[in-house]
C-alpha positions in Angstrom: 78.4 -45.3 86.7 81.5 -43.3 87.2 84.8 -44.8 87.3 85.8 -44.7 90.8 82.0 -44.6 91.7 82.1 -48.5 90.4 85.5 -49.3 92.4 84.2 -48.0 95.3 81.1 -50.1 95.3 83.0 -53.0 94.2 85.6 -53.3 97.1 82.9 -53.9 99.9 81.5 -56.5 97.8 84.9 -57.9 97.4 85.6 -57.8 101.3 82.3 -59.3 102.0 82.6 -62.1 99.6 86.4 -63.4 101.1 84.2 -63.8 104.3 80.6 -65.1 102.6 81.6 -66.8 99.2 78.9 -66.3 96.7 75.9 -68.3 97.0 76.0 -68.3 100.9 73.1 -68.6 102.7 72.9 -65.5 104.6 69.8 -67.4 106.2 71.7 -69.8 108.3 74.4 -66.8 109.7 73.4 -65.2 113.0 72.7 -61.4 113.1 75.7 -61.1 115.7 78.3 -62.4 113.0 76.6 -60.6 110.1 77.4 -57.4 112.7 80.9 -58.6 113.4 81.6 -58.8 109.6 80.1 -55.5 109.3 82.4 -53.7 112.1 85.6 -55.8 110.5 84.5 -54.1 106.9 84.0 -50.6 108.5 87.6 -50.4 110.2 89.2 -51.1 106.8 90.8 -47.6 105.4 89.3 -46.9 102.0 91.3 -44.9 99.3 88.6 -43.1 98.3 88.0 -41.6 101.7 91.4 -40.3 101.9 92.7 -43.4 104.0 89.8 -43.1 106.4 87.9 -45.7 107.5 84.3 -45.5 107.2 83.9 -44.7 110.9 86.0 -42.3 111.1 85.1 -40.5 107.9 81.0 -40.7 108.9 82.2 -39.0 112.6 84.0 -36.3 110.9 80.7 -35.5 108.7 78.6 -35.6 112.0 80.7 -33.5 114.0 81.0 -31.1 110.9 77.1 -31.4 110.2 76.5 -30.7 114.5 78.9 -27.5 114.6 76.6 -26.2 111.6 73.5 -26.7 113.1 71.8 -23.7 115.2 70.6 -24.8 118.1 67.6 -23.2 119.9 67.4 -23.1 123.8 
């Protein structure tokens, strides 16, 4: 795995576990908090997407990815 590839992956994991410790039982946590957690993680800014946060970086690829795409009438 590449260097920043492992950071990357190892920061969510890091935010999730300050929230869930290890060995939680994801069982017992409703689907509403496990989606609350989620939106908290995705409003972070990440380093590696140029101080983005995931949301924003993902609507900048879709908008990009839409005004490439040829659209038939």
């Amino acid at each position: 795995m590449l260097p920043g590839r492992a950071a990357a992956t190892r920061t969510p994991t890091d935010s999730s576990r300050q929230v869930f410790p290890k060995g939680t039982d994801l069982s017992t946590i409703s689907q509403t908090e496990l989606n609350n957690v989620a939106r908290l993680m995705n409003q972070r800014p990440r380093k590696t997407l140029g101080w983005k946060t995931p949301e924003e970086a993902m609507a900048e690829e879709l908008a990009a990815f839409r005004s490439n795409v040829a659209l038939e009438n």
